[in-house]
C-alpha positions as CSV (number, residue, x, y, z in Angstrom):
1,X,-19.1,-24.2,-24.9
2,X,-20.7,-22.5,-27.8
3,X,-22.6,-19.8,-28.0
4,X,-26.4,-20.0,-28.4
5,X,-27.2,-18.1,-32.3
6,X,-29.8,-15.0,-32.1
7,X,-33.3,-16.4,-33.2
8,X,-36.4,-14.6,-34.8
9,X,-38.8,-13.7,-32.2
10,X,-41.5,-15.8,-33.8
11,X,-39.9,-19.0,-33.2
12,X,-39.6,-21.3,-30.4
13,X,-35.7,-22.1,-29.8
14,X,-34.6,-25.6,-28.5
15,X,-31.1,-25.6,-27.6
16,X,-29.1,-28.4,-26.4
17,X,-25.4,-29.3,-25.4
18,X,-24.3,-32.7,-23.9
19,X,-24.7,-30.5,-20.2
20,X,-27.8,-27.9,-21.0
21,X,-31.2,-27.2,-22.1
22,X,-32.7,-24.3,-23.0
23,X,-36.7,-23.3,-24.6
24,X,-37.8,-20.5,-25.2
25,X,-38.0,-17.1,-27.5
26,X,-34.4,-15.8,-27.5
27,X,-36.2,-12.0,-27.6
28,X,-36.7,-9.0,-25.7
29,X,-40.2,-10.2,-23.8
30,X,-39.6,-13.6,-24.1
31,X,-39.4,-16.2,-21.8
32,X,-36.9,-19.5,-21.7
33,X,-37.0,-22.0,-19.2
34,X,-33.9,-24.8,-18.8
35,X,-32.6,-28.0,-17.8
36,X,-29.2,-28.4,-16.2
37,X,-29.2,-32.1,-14.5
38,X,-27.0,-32.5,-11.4
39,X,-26.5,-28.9,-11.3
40,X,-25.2,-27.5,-8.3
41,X,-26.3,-24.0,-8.5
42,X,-26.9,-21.4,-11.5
43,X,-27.3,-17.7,-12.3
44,X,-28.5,-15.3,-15.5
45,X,-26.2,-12.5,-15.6
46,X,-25.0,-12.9,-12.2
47,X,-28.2,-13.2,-10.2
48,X,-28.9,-16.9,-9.0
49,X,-31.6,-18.8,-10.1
50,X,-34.5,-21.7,-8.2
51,X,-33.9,-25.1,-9.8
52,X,-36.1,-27.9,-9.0
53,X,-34.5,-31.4,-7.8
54,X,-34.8,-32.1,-11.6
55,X,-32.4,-29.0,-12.5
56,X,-35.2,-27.1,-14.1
57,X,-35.0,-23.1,-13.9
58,X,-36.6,-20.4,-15.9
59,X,-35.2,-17.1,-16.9
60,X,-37.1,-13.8,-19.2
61,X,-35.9,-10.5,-20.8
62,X,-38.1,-7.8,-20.2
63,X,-38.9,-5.0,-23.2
64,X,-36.0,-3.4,-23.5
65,X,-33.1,-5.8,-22.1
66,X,-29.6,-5.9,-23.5
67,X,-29.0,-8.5,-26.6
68,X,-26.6,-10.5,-25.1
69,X,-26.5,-12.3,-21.7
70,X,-24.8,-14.9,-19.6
71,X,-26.0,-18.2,-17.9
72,X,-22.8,-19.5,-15.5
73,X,-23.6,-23.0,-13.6
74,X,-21.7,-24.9,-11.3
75,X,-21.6,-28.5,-12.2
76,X,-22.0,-31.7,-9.3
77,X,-17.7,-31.7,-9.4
78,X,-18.0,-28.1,-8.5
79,X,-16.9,-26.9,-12.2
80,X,-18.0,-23.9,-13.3
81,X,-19.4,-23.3,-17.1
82,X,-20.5,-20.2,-19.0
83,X,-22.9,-20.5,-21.9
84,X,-23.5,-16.5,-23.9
85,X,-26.7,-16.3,-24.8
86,X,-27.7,-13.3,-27.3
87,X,-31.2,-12.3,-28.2
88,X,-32.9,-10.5,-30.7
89,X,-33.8,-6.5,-30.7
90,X,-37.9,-5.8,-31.3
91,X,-39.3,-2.9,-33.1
92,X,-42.3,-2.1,-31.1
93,X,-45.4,-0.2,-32.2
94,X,-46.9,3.3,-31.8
95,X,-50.4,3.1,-30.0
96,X,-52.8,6.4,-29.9
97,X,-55.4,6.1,-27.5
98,X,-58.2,9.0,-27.4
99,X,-61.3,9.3,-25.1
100,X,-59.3,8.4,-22.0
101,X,-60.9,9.9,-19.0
102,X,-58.9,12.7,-18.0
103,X,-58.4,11.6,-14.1
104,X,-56.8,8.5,-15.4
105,X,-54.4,10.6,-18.1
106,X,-53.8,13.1,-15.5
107,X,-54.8,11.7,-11.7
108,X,-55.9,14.8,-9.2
109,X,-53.6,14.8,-6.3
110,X,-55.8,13.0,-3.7
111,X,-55.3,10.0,-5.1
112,X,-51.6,10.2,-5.1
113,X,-51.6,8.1,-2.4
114,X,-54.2,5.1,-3.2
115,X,-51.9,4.9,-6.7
116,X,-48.7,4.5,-5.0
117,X,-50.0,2.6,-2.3
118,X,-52.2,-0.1,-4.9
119,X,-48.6,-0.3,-7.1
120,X,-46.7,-1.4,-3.8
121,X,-49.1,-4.2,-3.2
122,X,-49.0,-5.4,-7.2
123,X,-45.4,-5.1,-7.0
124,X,-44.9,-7.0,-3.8
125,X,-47.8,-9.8,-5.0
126,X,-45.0,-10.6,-8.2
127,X,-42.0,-11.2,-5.6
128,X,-43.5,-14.7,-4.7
129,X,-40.2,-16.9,-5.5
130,X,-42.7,-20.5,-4.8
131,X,-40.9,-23.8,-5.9
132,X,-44.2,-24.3,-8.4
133,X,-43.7,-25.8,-11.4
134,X,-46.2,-24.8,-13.5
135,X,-44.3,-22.7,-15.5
136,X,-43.0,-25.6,-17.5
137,X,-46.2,-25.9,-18.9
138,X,-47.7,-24.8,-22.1
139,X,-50.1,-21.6,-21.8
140,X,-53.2,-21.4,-24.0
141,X,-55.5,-18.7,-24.4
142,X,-57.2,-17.3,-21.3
143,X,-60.6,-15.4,-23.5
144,X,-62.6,-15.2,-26.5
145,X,-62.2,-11.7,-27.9
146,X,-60.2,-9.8,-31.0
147,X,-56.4,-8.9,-30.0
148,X,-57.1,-4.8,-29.1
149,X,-53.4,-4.0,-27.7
150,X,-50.0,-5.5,-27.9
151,X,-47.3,-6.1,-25.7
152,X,-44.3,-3.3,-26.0
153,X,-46.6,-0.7,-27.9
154,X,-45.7,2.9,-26.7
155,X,-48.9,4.9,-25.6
156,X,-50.4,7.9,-25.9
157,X,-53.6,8.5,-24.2
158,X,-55.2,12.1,-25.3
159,X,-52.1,12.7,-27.4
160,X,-49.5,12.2,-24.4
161,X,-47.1,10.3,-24.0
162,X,-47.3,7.3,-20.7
163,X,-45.3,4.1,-20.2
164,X,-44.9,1.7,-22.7
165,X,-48.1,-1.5,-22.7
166,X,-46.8,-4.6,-21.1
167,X,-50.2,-6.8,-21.7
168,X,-51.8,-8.6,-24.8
169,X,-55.3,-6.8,-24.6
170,X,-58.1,-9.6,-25.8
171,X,-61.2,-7.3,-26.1
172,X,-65.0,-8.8,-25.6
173,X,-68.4,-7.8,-24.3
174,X,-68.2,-7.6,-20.5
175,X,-68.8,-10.3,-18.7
176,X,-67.4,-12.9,-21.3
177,X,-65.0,-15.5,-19.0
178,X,-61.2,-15.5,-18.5
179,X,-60.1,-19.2,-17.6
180,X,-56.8,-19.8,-16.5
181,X,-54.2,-20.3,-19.3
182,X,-52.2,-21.8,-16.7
183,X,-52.4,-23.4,-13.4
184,X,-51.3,-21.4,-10.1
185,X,-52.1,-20.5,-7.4
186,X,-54.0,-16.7,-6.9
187,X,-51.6,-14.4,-5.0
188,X,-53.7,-11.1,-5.3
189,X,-56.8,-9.8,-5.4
190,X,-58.5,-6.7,-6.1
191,X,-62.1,-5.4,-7.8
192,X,-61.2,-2.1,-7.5
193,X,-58.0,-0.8,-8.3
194,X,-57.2,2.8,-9.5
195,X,-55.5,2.3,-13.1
196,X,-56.7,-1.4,-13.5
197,X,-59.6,-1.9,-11.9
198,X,-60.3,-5.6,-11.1
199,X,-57.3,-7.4,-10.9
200,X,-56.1,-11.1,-10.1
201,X,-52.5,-12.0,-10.1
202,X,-51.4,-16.0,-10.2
203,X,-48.2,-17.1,-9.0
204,X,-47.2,-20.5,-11.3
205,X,-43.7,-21.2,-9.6
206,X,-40.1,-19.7,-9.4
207,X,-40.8,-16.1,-9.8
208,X,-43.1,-16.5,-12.9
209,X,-47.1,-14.6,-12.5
210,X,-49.9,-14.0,-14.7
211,X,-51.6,-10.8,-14.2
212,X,-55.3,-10.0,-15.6
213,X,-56.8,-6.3,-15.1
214,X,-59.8,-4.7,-16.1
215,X,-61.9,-7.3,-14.9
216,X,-65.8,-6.9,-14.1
217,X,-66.1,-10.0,-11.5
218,X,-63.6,-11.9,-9.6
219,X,-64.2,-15.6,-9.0
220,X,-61.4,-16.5,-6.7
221,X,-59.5,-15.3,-3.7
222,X,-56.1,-15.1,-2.7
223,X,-54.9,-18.5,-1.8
224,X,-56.8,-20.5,-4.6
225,X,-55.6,-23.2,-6.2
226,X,-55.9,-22.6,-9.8
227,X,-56.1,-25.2,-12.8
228,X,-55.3,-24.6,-16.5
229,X,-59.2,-24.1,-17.7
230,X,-60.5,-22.6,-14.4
231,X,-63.1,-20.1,-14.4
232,X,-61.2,-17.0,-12.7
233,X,-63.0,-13.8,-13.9
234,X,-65.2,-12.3,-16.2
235,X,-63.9,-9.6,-18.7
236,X,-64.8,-5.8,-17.5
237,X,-64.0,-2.1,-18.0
238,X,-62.8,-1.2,-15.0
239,X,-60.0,1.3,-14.5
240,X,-58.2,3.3,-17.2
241,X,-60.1,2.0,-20.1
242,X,-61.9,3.1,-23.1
243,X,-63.8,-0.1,-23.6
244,X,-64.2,-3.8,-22.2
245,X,-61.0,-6.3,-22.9
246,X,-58.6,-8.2,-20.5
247,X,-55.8,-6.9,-20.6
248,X,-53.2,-10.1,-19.6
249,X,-49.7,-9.9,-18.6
250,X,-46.4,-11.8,-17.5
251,X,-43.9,-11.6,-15.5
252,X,-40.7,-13.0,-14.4
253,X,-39.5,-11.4,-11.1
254,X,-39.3,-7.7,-12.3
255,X,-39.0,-7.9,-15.6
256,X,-42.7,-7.6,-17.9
257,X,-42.8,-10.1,-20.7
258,X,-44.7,-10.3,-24.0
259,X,-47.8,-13.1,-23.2
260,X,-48.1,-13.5,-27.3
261,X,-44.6,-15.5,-27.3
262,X,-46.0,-18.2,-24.8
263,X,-49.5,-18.7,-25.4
264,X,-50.9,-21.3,-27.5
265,X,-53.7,-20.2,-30.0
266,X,-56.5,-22.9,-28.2
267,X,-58.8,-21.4,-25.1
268,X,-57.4,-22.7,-22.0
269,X,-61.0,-24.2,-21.1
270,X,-61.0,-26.4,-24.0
271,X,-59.8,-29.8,-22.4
């Protein structure tokens, strides 16, 4: 089969062949979901993927993934195929942040513990593997606000250097309202965490979340059922901030995509 061309990050891709699908932004943070119909079983560089009965799957890069990759499915005469899939390299931004308070640049060792124990429960909240769909559908915008922060920036806070940004920060007054760009269902939970404060992650099907930190006021629990222009929070600074903004994230399985390359430029409340 032949191979799938390297695309500019700030188009869509639709790619078809008489046996597969694919949509998506062929670029580090994007995301591409499929269609392979009577597929047997399929896997992105050797790690097997969920399909629903229609043969739909979804696969992401994270910020610094490889260019090229490999999609291998096993057809219903038990043929196996290989499509090469190579993806574009991003040039990500420099971000200084000042006026960080220091505990959050440089934590005292008593809360060692609360950090790593509140990252093991985040972490474990993204390893839902549900068979939702949602993720097949289009994602809008989840706030009202001015774009404050990008996905893939490199940080420093106080002039040193911390993890690269994985979010697209929206920033507003607090209290303005997040609505679901998506629906979901709410896996976690938390107005209070260390680094991100209130925090609500939704689980949209085959290892695909949302994530939204900062918040002031959570208005749903774990187990929710979520719909696209839901009411979920309100917009806050809580955590390691230096002003109010929701800072909104995706992910598929472990790696952290780039929310700008799904969403749709509407507010997810407007019907």
């Amino acid at each position: 089969m032949r191979k799938l061309l390297a695309l500019s990050f700030f188009a869509t891709v639709s790619f078809f062949t008489d046996a597969v699908e694919l949509q998506g932004h062929l670029t580090q943070g994007g995301l591409v979901t499929g269609k392979i119909e009577g597929v047997k079983s399929i896997s992105f560089n050797g790690q097997a993927l969920k399909t629903t009965e229609q043969g739909e799957f979804v696969f992401g890069f994270g910020r610094d993934a490889e260019l090229t990759h490999k999609l291998t499915w096993v057809d219903a005469s038990g043929t196996e195929h290989q499509q090469a899939i190579v993806i574009t390299k991003r040039d990500y931004k420099i971000d200084k942040i000042t006026g960080v308070a220091s505990k959050y640049v440089s934590p005292p060792k008593e809360v060692s513990e609360r950090i790593s124990r509140e990252a093991v429960a985040v972490k474990n909240a993204r390893k839902i593997d549900s068979d939702l769909r949602y993720f097949l559908d289009p994602v809008y915008k989840p706030a009202e606000g001015r774009i404050s922060g990008v996905y893939g920036s490199q940080r420093y806070f106080n002039g040193e250097p911390r993890r690269p940004h994985f979010g697209l920060d929206i920033a507003n007054k607090t209290g303005s309202p997040v609505y679901a760009p998506v629906s979901g269902t709410v896996v976690f939970a938390d107005s209070d965490l260390y680094y991100s404060g209130g925090t609500l992650i939704l689980d949209h099907g085959h290892s695909v979340t949302s994530t939204y930190i900062h918040l002031s006021k959570l208005d749903v629990k774990v187990g929710d059922t979520i719909k696209r222009g839901d009411k979920i929070a309100e917009i806050g600074a809580t955590g390691r901030v230096t002003g109010p903004h929701l800072d909104w994230r995706f992910n598929w399985k472990g790696e952290r995509l780039d929310p700008a390359l799904m969403m749709l430029d509407t507010l997810a409340n407007k019907k």
